[in-house]
N, C-alpha and C positions, 0 to 999 in steps of 0.2 A: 602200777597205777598210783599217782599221784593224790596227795589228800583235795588237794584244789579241786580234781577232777572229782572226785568223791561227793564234795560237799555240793559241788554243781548242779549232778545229776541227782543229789538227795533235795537238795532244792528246788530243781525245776519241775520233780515229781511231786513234791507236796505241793505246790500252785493245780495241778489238773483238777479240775472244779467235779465235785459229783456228777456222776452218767455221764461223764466225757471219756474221751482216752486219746491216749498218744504211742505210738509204734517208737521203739529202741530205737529206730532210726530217723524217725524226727525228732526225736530225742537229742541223739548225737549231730545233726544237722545244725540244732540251733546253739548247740555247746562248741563246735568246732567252728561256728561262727562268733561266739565268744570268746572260746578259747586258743581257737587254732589245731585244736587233737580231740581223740577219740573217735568211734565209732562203736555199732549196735551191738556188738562184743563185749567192748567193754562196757556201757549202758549194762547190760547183761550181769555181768559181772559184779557191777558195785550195787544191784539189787540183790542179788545170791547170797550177797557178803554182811552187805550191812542195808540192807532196805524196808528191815522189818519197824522201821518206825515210820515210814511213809505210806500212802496208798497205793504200794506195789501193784492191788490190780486190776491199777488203770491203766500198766503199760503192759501193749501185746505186742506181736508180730504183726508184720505184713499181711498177713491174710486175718487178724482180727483176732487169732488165737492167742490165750491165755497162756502163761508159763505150765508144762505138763506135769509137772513135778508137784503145782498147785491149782489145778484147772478147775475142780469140785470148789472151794473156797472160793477162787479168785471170780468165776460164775456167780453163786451164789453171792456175793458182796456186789460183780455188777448190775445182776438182776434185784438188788434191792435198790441201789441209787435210780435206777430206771431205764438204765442204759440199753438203747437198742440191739438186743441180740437174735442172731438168724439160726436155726437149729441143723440149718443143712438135712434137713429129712432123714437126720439120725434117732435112735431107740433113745438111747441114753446121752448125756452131755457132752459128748468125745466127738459131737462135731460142731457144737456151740461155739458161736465165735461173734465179735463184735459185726456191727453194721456200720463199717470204718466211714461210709460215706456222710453219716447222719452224728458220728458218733465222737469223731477226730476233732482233736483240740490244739490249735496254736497259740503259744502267751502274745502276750501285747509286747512291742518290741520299742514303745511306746517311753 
């Protein structure tokens, strides 16, 4: 992975505005429309690596779920911005997940 791509995806994460969010793979959607490469892997990747100065978590998966590795924090930080989240009729937060429909965020291409 290249530093371009790096700086991209650290970039395009620190614009997702509070209680919004954006999936790895819109992510890489609007970078490969920039840039021509990547995908939701690599998104993945260059937050694991180097994303702890951005608001790593606004970005989930596909179904709304937070990174598992940080899913207690990454919850808690969205349930304080105000971000709409669905419990899925679990006990505990392991099935908390974004409410992508209310919740997904596109930049201005503008």
């Amino acid at each position: 992975m290249d530093d371009d791509y790096l700086e991209a995806v650290l970039d395009l994460v620190a614009t997702i505005p509070p209680g919004r969010v954006m999936t790895y793979g819109t992510i890489a959607e609007v970078l490969a429309d920039r840039l021509g490469r990547g995908g939701p892997r690599q998104v993945g990747q260059v937050l694991a690596r180097a994303g702890s100065g951005v608001p790593w978590w606004r970005v989930v998966n596909a179904s709304g779920h937070p990174p598992v590795a940080h899913r207690e924090r990454a919850l808690a930080a969205l349930r304080q911005e105000g971000c709409p989240l669905s419990d899925d009729g679990a006990a505990d937060d392991t099935g908390a997940r974004v409410v992508l429909r209310r919740a997904v965020w596109w930049p201005d291409e503008g």
